[in-house]
C-alpha positions in Angstrom: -39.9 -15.2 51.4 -42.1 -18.3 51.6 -43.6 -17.5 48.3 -40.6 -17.7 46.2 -40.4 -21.3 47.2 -40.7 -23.9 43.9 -41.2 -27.4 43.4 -38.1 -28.1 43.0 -37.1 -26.7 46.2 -39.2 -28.7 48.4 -38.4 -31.7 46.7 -34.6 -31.0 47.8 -35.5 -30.6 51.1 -37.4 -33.5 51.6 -34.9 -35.7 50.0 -31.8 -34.4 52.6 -34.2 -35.0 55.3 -34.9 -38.3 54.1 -31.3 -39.3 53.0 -28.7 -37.5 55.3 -26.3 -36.7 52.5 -26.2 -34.6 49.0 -25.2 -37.8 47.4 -28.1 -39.7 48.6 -30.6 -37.4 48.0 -29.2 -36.6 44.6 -29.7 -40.1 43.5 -32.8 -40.1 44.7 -33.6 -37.1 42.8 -31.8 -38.1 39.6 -29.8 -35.1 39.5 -26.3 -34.4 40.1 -25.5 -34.1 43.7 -24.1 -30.1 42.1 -27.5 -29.2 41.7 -28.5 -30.8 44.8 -26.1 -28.3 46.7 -27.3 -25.5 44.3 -30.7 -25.8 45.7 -29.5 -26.1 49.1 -27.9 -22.3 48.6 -30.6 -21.4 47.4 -33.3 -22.4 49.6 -30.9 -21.1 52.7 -31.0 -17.5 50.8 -34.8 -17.7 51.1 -35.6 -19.6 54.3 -32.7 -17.3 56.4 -31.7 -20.6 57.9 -28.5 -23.3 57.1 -31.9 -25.9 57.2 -28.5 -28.7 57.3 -24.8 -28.9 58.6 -22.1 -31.4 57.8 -21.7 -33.5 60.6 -19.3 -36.7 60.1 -22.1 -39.0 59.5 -23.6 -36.8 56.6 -25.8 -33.6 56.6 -28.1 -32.6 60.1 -31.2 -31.0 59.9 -31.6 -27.9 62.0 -33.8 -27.5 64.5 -35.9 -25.1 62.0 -35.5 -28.2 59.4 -36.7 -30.5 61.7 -40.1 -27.8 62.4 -40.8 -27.8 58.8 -40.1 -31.7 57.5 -43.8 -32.8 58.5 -44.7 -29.9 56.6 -42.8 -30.1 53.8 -44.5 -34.2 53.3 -47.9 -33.0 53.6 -47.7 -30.2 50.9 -45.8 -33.0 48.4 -48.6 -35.8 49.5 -51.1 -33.6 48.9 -49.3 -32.7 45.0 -48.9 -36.4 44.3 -52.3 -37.2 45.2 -53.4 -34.9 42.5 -54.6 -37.3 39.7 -54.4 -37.2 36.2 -57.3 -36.7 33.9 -57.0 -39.8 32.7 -56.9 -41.1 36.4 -60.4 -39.4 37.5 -62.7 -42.1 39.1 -66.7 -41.1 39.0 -66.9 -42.7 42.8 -64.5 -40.2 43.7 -65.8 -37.0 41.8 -67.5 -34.0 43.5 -69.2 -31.6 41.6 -72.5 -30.3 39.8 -73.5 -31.6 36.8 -75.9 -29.5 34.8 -77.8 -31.2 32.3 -80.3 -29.3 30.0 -82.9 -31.9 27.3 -86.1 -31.7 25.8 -88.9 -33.0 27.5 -88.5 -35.7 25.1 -84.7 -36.4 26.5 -85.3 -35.9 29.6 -87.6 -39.3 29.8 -85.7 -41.3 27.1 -82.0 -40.2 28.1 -81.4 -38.4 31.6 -83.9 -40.4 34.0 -81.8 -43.3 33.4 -78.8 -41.5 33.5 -79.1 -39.7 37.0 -80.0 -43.2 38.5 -76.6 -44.0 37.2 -74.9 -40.8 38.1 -76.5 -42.0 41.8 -75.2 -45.4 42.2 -71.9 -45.0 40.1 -70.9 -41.2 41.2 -72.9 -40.5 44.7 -71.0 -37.5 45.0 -71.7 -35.5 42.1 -75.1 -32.8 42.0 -77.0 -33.6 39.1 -79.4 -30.0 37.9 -82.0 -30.8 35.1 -83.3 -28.2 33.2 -85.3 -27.6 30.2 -83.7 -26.5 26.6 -83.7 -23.0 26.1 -83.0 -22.9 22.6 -82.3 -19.3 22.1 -79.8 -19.2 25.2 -78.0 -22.7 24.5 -74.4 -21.6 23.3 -74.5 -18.4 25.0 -75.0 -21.0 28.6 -72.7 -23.5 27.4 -70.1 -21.0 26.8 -70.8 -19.7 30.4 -70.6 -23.0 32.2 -74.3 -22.5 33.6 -74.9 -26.1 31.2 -72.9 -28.7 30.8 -74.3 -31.4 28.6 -77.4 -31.1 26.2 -79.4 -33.9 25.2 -81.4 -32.7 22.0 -82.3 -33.4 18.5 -79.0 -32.2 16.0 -81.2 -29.7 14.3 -81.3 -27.7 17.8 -77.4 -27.8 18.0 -75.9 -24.4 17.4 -72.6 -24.8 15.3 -69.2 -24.5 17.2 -70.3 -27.1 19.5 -68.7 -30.9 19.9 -71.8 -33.7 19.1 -72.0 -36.7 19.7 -74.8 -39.1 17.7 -76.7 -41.2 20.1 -79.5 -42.8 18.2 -82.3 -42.2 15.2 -85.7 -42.2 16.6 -88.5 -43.3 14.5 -92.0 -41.7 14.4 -95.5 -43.9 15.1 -99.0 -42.9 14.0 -101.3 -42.7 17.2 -104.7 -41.3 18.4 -107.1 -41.9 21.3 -109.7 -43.2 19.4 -109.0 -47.1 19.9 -111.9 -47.6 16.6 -109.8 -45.7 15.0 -107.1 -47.4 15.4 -108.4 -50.8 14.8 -108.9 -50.9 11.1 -105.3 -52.6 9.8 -102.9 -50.9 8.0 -104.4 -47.0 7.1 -103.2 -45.7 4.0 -101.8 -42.0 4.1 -104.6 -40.2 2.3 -106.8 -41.7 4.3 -105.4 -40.6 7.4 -105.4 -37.1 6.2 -109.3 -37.1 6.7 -108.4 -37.0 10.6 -107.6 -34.0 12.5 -103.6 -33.7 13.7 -102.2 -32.1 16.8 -98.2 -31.5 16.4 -95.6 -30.5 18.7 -93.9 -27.1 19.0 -91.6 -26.2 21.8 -91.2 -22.4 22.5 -94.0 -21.1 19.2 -97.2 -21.3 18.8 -97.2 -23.0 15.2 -99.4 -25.4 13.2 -96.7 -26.5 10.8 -94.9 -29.7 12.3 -91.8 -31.5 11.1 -94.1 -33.8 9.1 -95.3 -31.3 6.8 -92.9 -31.6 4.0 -92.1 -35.6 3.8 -96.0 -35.0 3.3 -96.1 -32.5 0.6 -93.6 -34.7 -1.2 -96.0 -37.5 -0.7 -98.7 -35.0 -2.3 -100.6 -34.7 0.8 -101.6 -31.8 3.1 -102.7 -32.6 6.9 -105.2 -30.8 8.5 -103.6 -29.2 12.1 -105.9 -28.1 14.7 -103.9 -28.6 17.9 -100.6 -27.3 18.7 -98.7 -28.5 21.8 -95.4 -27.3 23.4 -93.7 -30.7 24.1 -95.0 -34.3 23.6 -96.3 -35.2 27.3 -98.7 -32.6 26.9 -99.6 -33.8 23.2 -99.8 -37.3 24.8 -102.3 -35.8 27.0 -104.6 -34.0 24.5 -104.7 -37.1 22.5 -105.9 -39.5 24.8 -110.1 -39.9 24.6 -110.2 -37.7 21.9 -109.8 -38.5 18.2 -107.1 -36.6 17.0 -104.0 -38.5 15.8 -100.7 -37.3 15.9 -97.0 -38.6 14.9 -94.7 -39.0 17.7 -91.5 -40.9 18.7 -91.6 -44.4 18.8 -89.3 -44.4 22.6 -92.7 -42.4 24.2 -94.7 -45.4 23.1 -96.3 -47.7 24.2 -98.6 -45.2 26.2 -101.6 -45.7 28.3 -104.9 -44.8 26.5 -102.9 -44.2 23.2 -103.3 -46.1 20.2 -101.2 -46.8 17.5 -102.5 -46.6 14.1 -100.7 -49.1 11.5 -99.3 -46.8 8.3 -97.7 -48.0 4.9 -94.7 -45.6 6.0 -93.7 -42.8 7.8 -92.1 -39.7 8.3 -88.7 -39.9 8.4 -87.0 -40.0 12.0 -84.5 -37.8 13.6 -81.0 -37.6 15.3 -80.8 -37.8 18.9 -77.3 -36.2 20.3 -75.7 -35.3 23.0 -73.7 -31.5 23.0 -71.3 -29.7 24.8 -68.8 -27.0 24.6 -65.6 -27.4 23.1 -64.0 -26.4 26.6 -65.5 -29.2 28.0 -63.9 -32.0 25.7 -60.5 -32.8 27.4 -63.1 -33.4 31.0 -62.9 -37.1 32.0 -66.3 -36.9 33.9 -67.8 -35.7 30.9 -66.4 -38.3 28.6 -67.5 -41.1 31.2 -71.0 -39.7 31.5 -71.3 -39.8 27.8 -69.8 -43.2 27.9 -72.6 -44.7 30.8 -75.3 -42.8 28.7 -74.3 -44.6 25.2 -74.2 -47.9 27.0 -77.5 -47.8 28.9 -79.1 -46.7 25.8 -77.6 -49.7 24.0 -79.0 -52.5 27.0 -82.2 -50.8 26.7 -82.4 -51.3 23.0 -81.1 -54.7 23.1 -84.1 -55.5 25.8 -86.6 -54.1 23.3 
């Protein structure tokens, strides 16, 4: 019969245990002391037991009261200790966090933030792993992910966004001559072989492709890569030149080449699912990740 016990119920018998008498423990319950006795009926038609007795100096707890009191104050401290959403505190939280960015994110954004996530929330299990495009919502909507760190045009619809920041491209190569010759005006940089980035397809078109057509210009592409690092790493000692974000840069043995203008820059965000948009951790890690990208820019 224990499990037809409610709230309301154990609240009633801690309060007579507490205050001897239905009037006591009805004004401590801000009810009337009617409903106080209507609970007490109740609960003896479930427990099998009279649980209290008028005595002359209020109600007595039987001895089967008396077993389960302790009881009884554990399972309401343990309820009250329950906090709010509002109330979480990240030292306090336990869980896994799964965090899926480019490789581009992963540097600018989530390095930082798991040093954070270590000093401000010990307890919590940070996962990074890398965008799967294809399998983003699908994830999300699955709980396998729990925050993305992308560009916005990666960012299936349905999901909440928030904007983080607009990165900028840079011209650069590994040819330090080449790089050495003052400002470079677009057509002449279109003499020079490009590597782009591509993650997940083997293409030669890059994002920079049609600011240039509208500039009247066509590149010549020769390298692909699948993320930036590894474009980083092709450039250096060779001569190609590339566009890539300005946050990556400065970089050893890459140099930047000085333009008129450039392409224009994209939308950093972070993503989640709308299930996840009432979590305080959530909000807080977004929070922490805003404001650490903020100092960093105000250092630069």
């Amino acid at each position: 019969m224990i499990d037809k016990l409610e709230l309301t119920h154990l609240r009633t018998l801690d309060a007579l245990n507490r205050f001897a008498t239905i009037s006591a423990a009805a004004e401590h319950l801000d009810v009337s002391q009617q409903a106080v006795s209507l609970q007490l009926k109740k609960l003896r038609t479930i427990l099998g037991d009279p649980l209290f007795v008028r005595t002359g100096q209020g109600m007595a707890p039987t001895p089967y009261a008396k077993l389960i009191a302790p009881r009884i104050g554990q399972v309401l401290a343990g309820l009250n200790a329950i906090p709010l959403p509002s109330e979480v505190r990240p030292e306090q939280a336990e869980r896994t966090l799964v965090i899926s960015g480019t490789d581009y994110t992963q540097k600018v954004i989530v390095a930082d933030l798991v040093r954070t996530l270590r000093r401000e929330a010990p307890k919590v299990k940070v996962a990074v792993v890398d965008i799967e495009v294809s399998a983003l919502t699908r994830k999300l909507h699955q709980g396998e992910i729990d925050l993305i760190f992308t560009v916005d045009r990666y960012v299936a619809s349905g999901l909440v966004t928030q904007p983080l920041f607009l990165e900028q491209y840079r011209c650069v190569t590994g040819n330090r001559a080449l790089a050495g010759g003052g400002v470079m005006s677009l057509e002449a940089l279109m003499a020079h072989d490009f590597i782009v980035t591509n993650p997940g397809a083997a293409s030669f078109t890059g994002s920079a492709d049609g600011w240039l057509a509208r500039q009247g210009l066509q590149r010549r592409v020769v390298a692909s890569a699948p993320s930036f690092f590894m474009a980083l790493a092709c450039l250096r000692g060779s001569d190609l030149v590339a566009f890539m974000p300005a946050r990556l840069l400065p970089c050893d043995d890459v140099f930047e080449i000085a333009l008129p203008k450039y392409p224009p820059g994209y939308q950093v965000v972070a993503a989640h699912h709308p299930n996840a948009q009432n979590d305080p951790f959530i909000a807080w890690v977004l929070e922490r990740a805003k404001a650490r990208l903020v100092s960093a820019t105000s250092r630069a």
